[in-house]
DRENSEBA-714775 format. One record per residue (C-alpha): x, y, z; residue in three letters. Coordinates in Angstrom, 2 decimals. Layout:
! residues N
REC        px        py        pz   type
REC         X         Y         Z    ala
...
***
This chain:
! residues 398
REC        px        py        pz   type
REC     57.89     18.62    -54.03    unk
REC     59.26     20.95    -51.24    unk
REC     58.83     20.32    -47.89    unk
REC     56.39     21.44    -45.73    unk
REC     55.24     21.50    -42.11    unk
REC     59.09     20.86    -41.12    unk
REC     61.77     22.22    -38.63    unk
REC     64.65     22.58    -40.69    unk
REC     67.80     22.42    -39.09    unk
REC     70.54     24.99    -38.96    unk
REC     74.50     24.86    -38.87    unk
REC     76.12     25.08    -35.70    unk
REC     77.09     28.30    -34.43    unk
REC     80.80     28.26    -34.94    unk
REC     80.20     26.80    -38.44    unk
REC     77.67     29.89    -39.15    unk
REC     80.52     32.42    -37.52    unk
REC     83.43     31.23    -39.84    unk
REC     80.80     31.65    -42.65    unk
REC     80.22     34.58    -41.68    unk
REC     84.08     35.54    -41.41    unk
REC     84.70     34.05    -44.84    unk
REC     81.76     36.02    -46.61    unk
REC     83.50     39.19    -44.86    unk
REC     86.98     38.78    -46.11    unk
REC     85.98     37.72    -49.66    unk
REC     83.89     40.69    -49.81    unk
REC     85.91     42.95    -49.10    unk
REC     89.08     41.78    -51.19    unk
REC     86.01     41.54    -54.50    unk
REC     84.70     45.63    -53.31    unk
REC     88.59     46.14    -53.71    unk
REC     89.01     44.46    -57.20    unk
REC     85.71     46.00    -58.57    unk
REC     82.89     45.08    -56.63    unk
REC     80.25     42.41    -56.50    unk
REC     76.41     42.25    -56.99    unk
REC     74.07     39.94    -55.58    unk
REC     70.10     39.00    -56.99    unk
REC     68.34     36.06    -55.38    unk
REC     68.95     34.06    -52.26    unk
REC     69.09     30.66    -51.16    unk
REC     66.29     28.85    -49.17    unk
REC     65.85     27.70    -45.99    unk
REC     67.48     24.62    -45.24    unk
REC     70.08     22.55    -46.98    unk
REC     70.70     22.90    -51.00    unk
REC     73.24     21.70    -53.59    unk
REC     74.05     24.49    -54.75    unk
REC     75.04     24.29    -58.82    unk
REC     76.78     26.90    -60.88    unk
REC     79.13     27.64    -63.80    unk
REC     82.91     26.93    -63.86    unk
REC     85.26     29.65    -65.50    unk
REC     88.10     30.88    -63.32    unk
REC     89.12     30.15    -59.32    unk
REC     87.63     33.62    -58.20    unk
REC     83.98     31.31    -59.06    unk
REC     84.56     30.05    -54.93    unk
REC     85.30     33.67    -54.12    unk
REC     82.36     35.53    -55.55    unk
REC     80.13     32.45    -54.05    unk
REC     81.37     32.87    -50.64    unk
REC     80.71     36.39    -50.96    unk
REC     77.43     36.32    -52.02    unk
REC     75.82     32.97    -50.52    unk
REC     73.95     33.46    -47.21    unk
REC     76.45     32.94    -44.34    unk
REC     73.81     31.00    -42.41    unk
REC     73.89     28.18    -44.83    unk
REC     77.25     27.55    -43.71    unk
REC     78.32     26.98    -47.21    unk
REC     80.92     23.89    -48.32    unk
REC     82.83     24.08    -51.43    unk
REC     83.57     21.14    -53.57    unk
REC     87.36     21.39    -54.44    unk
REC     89.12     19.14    -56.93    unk
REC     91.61     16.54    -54.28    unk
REC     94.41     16.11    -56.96    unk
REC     95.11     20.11    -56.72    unk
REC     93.83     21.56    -53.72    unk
REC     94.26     18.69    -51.33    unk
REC     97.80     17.59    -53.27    unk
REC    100.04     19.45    -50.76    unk
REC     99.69     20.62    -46.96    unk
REC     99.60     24.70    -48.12    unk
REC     97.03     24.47    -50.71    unk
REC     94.64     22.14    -48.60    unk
REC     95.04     24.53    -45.39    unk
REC     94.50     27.60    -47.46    unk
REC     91.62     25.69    -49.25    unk
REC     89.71     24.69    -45.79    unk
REC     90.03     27.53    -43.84    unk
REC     89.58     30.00    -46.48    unk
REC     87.42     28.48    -49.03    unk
REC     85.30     25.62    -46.83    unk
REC     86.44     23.17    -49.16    unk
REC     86.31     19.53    -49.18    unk
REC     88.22     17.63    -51.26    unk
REC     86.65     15.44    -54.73    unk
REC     87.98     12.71    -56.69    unk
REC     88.33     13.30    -60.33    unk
REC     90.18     10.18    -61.17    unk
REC     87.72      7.82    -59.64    unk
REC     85.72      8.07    -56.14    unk
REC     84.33     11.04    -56.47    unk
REC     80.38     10.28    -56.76    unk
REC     81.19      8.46    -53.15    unk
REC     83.11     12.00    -51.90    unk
REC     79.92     13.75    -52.91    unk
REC     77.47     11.24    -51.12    unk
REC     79.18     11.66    -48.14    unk
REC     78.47     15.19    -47.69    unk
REC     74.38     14.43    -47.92    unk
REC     74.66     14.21    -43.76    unk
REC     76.37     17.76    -44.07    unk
REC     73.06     19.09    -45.97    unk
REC     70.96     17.68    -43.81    unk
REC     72.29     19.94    -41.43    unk
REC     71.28     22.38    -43.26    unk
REC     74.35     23.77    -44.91    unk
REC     74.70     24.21    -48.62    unk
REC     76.98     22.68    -50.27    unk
REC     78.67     23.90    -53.47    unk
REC     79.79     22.01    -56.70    unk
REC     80.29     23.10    -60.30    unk
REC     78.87     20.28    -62.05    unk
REC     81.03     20.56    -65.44    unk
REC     84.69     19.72    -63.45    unk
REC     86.74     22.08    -64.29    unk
REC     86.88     25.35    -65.63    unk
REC     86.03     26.43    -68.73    unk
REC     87.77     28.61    -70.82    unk
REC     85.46     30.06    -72.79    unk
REC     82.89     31.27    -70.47    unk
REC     80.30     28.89    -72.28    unk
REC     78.36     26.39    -69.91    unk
REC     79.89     23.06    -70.75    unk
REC     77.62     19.78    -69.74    unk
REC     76.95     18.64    -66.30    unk
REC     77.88     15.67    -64.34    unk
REC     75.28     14.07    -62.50    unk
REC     76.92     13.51    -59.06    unk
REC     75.77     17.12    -57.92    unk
REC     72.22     16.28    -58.53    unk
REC     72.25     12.76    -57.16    unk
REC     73.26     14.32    -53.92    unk
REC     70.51     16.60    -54.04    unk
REC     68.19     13.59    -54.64    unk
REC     69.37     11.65    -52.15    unk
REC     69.91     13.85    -49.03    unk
REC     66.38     14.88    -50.34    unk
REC     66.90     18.73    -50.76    unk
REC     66.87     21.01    -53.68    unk
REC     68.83     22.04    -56.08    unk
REC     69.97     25.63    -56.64    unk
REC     71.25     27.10    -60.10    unk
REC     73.29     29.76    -60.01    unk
REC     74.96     31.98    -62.51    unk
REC     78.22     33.51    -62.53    unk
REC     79.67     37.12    -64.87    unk
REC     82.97     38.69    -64.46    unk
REC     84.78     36.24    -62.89    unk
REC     86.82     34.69    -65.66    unk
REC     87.58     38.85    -66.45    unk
REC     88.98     39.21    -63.06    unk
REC     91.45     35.97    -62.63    unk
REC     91.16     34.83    -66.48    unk
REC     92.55     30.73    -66.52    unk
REC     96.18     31.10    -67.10    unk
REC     96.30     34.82    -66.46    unk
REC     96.18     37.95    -64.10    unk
REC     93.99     39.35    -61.46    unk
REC     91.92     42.48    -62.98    unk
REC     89.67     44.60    -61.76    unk
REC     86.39     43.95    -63.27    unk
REC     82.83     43.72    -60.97    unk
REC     81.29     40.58    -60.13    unk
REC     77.71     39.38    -60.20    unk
REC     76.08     36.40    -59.08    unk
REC     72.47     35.57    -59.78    unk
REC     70.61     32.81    -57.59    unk
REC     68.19     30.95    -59.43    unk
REC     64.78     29.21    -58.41    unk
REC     65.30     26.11    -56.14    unk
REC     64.57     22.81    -58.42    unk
REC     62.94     20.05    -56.58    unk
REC     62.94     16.24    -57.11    unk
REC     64.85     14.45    -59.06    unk
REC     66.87     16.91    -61.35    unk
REC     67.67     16.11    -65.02    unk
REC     71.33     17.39    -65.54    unk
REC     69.99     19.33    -68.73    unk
REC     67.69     21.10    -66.96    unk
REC     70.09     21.99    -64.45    unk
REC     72.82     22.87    -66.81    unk
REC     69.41     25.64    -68.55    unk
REC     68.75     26.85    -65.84    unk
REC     72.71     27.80    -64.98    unk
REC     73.02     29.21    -68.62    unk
REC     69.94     31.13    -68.13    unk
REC     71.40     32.72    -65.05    unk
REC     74.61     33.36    -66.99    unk
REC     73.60     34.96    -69.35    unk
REC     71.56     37.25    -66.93    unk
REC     74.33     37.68    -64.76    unk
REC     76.62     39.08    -67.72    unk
REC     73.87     41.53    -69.20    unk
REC     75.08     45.04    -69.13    unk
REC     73.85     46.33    -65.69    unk
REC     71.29     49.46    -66.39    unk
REC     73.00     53.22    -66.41    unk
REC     71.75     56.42    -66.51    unk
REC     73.09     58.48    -69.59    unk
REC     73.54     61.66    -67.38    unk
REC     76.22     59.43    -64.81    unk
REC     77.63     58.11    -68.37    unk
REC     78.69     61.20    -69.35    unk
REC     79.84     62.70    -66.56    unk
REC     82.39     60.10    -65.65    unk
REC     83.54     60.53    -69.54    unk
REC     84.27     63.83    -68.59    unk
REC     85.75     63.49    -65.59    unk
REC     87.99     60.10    -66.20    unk
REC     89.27     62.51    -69.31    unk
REC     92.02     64.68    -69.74    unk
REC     89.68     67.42    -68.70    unk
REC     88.72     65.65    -65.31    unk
REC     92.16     66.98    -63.37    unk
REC     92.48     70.80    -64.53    unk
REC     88.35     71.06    -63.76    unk
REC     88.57     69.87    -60.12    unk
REC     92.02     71.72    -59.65    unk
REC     90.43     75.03    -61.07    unk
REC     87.15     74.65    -59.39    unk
REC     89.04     74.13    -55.71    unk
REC     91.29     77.08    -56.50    unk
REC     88.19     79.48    -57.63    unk
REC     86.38     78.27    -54.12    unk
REC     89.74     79.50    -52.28    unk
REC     89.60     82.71    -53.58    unk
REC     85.89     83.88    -54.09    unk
REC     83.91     80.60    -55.25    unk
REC     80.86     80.11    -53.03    unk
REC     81.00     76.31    -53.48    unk
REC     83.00     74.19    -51.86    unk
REC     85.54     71.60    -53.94    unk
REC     84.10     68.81    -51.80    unk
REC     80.73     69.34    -53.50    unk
REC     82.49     68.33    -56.79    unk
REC     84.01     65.60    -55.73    unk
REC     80.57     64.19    -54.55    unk
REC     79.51     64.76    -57.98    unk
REC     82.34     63.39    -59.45    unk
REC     83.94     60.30    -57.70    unk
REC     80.11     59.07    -57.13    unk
REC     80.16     58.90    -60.87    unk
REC     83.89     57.06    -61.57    unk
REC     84.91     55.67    -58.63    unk
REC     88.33     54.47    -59.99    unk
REC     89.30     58.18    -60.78    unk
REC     88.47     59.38    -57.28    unk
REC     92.18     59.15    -55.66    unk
REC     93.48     61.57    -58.52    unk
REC     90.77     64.07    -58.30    unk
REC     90.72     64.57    -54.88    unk
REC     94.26     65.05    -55.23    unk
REC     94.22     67.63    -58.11    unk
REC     91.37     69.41    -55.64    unk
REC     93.70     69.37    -52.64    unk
REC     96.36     70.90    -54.95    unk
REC     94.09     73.34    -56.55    unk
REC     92.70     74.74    -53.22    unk
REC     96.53     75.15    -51.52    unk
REC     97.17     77.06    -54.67    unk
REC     94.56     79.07    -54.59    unk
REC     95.14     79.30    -50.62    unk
REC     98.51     80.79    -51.19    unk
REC     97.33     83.60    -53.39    unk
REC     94.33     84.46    -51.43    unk
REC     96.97     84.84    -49.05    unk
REC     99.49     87.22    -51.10    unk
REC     96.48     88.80    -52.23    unk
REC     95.51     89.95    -49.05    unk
REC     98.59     90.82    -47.39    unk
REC     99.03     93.30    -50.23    unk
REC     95.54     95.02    -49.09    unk
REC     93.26     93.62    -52.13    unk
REC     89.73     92.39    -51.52    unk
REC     88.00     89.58    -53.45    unk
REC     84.43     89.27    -53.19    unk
REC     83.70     86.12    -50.38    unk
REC     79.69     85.47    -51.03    unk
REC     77.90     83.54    -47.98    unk
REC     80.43     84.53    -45.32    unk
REC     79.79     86.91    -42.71    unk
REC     81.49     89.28    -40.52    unk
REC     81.29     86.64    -37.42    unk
REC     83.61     84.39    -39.41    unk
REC     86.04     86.58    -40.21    unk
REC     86.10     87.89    -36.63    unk
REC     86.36     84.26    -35.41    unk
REC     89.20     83.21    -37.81    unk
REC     91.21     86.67    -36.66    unk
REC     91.26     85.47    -33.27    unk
REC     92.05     81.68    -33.91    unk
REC     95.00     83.11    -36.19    unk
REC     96.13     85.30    -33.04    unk
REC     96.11     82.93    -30.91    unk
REC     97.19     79.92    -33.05    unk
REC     99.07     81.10    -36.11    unk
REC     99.10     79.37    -39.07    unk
REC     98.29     76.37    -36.61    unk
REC     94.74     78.05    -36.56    unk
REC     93.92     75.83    -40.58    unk
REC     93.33     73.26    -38.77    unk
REC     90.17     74.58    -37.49    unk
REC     88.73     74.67    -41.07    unk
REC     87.37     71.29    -42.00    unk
REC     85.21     71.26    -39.21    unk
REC     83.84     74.26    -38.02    unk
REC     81.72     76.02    -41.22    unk
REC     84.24     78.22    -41.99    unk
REC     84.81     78.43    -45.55    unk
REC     88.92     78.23    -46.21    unk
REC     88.62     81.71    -48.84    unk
REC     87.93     83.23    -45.46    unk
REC     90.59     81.59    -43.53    unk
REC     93.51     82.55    -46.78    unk
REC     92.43     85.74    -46.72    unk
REC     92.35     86.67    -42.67    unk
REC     95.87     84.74    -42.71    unk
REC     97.06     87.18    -45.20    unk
REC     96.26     90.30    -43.18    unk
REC     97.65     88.51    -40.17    unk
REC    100.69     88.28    -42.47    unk
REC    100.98     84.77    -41.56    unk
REC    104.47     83.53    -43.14    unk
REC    103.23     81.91    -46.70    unk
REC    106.14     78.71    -46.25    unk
REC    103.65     77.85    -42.58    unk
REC    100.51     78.41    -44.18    unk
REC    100.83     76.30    -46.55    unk
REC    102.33     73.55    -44.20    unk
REC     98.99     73.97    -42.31    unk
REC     96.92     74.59    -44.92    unk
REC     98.22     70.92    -46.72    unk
REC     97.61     69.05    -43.21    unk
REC     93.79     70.39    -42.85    unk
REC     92.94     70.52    -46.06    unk
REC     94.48     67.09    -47.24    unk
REC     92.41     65.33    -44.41    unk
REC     88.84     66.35    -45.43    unk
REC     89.53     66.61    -49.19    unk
REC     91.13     62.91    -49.28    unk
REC     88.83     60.98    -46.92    unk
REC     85.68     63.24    -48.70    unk
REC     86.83     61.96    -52.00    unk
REC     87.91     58.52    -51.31    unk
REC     84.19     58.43    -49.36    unk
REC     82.77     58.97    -52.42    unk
REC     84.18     57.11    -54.77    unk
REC     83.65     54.07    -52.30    unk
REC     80.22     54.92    -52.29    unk
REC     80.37     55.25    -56.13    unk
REC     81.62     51.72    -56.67    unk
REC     79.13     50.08    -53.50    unk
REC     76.41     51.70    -55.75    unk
REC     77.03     50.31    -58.79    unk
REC     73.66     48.08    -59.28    unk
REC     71.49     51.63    -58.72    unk
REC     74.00     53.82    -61.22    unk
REC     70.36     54.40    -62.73    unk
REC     69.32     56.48    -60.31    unk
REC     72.46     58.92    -60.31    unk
REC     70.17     62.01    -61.80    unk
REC     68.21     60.97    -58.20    unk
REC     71.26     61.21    -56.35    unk
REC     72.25     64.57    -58.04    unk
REC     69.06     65.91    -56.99    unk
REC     69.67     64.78    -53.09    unk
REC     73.01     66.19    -53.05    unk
REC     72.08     69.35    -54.72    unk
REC     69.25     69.94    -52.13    unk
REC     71.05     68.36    -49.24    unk
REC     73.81     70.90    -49.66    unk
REC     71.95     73.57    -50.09    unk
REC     70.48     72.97    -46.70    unk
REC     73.73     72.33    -45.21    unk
REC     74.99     75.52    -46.37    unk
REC     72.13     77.51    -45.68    unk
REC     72.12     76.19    -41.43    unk
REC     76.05     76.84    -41.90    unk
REC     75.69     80.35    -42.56    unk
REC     72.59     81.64    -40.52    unk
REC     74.27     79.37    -37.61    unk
REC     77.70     81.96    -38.43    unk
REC     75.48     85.56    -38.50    unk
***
């Protein structure tokens, strides 16, 4: 039965801050190589913590995901990770690792650690021994569980998907995202089948295809496609001619919905809105008018004096003051600013809000993966955020 009516006892501080360092860098290297998802958490006190075997990214994606105030210690084989001086630095200070016999000794390696969980860290072990290549749940050893019985905590199953896609046994690092599903606590003695269920169980839940919403499906078909590159260079060239809405607004759209083609949309935006730049500029200086919806006279008398004083220096001005860049193009070309400057300008302003707006987003697009359900919900935000946005930008301009 569990405890009750206890003070449970906590890792010391500097233990909990390297925990806490650890589950930083190992999150952010898995949000890099395709994110990670978390469901359940441990308890309060010390736990063996018990969980499938199928690639060396398994001791990432735990660090990552199990609380950092457990103070978590990883059971490492000795005959590889402890075998030279590199290996069994890089496994203690990056992985928490102790070391386990596997030729003999190893039930009294894992006893010793029971004064460890007492102190309330958890302590990590992957009862089958070594990973599996098949991503099936092989049988467990029992030397987890007698720990657990006889430092007199519980048991945790957890379940592990995606990591034998991202470092496969024998192969290559991949991008693929991670997810790690914390089971029930299991107290008392623990019957290695029923350990070994409940892990499966978790498994299996861990690798079920994470829920979508059809309307985010398609749109990242569309804009992962061939189609994806012309569409955000055509829409960012219409906005910097005569197109009321901006080319960051499809990027938000877009990059939310495929993260992984963010970089080259943002870049075929950035292209798309110098070229349209330029010939707003030409345009102009030739005495033609296109039609500039929500802009008013105050921004066009605002950008003639930047450009006055400033020159084609005066772009930079654009990502943060309202202005919408048609209006900027167009006042440059009647200032008959020098087209080879403009677009020197025009490439340093415009590449800093397009890029960091569309890298944003697609970082936000791959942090939200578990909620990709709710994209229509996030469409609907957007749409009515920005149209607030806009609507304070321009009475703010009259």
């Amino acid at each position: 039965m569990r405890p009750t009516g206890q003070q449970l006892p906590r890792p010391e501080l500097s233990r909990t801050t390297a925990a806490w360092l650890r589950r930083a860098l190992w999150t952010v290297a898995l949000t890099l190589t395709g994110g990670i998802t978390r469901h359940g958490r441990l308890p309060r006190g010390g736990c063996v913590v018990v969980a499938n075997h199928s690639s060396h990214a398994d001791t990432a994606a735990l660090l990552a995901a199990l609380d950092a105030r457990h103070a978590p210690l990883i059971g490492a084989a000795a005959d590889y990770w402890f075998a030279t001086p590199w290996r069994r630095r890089i496994c203690r200070r990056l992985a928490a690792g102790f070391p386990v016999r596997r030729t003999g000794g190893g039930l009294e390696d894992l006893l010793g650690m029971a004064g460890a969980l007492r102190a309330g860290r958890a302590v990590v072990l992957f009862p089958e021994g070594t990973r599996g290549g098949d991503g099936a749940v092989g049988d467990f050893r029992r030397g987890a569980l007698l720990l657990a019985e006889r430092a007199g905590v519980p048991v945790v199953p957890v379940g592990l998907a995606g990591t034998d896609r991202l470092l496969p046994k024998h192969g290559r690092l991949r991008r693929t995202h991670l997810r790690v599903h914390i089971g029930t606590p299991l107290y008392g003695p623990v019957p290695a089948p029923e350990a070994r269920d409940a892990v499966r169980a978790l498994t299996a839940d861990a690798a079920a295809p994470l829920p979508d919403s059809r309307l985010r499906r398609r749109t990242a078909a569309l804009v992962a496609s061939r189609r994806g590159l012309p569409l955000a260079f055509a829409w960012a060239f219409a906005e910097a001619l005569s197109w009321p809405l901006m080319p960051e607004l499809f990027l938000a759209v877009a990059c939310v919905a495929a993260p992984r083609a963010g970089l080259r949309l943002s870049l075929a935006a950035l292209a798309g809105s110098l070229a349209g730049g330029l010939l707003a500029l030409q345009l102009a200086a030739s005495g033609a008018h296109l039609p500039a919806p929500l802009t008013t006279d105050r921004m066009r008398a605002e950008v003639t004096r930047e450009l006055a004083d400033e020159g084609a220096a005066a772009a930079r001005h654009q990502p943060w003051d309202g202005i919408p860049y048609k209006v900027y193009a167009a006042e440059a070309g009647r200032a008959h600013v020098p087209a080879p400057d403009w677009l020197l300008a025009s490439a340093e302003a415009r590449g800093s809000r397009t890029l960091t707006v569309g890298l944003a987003f697609a970082a936000l697009g791959a942090l939200a993966r578990p909620w990709r359900r709710r994209y229509p919900v996030y469409l609907g935000l957007l749409g009515g955020g920005f149209a607030v946005g806009l609507g304070i930008i321009v009475t703010s301009w009259r």
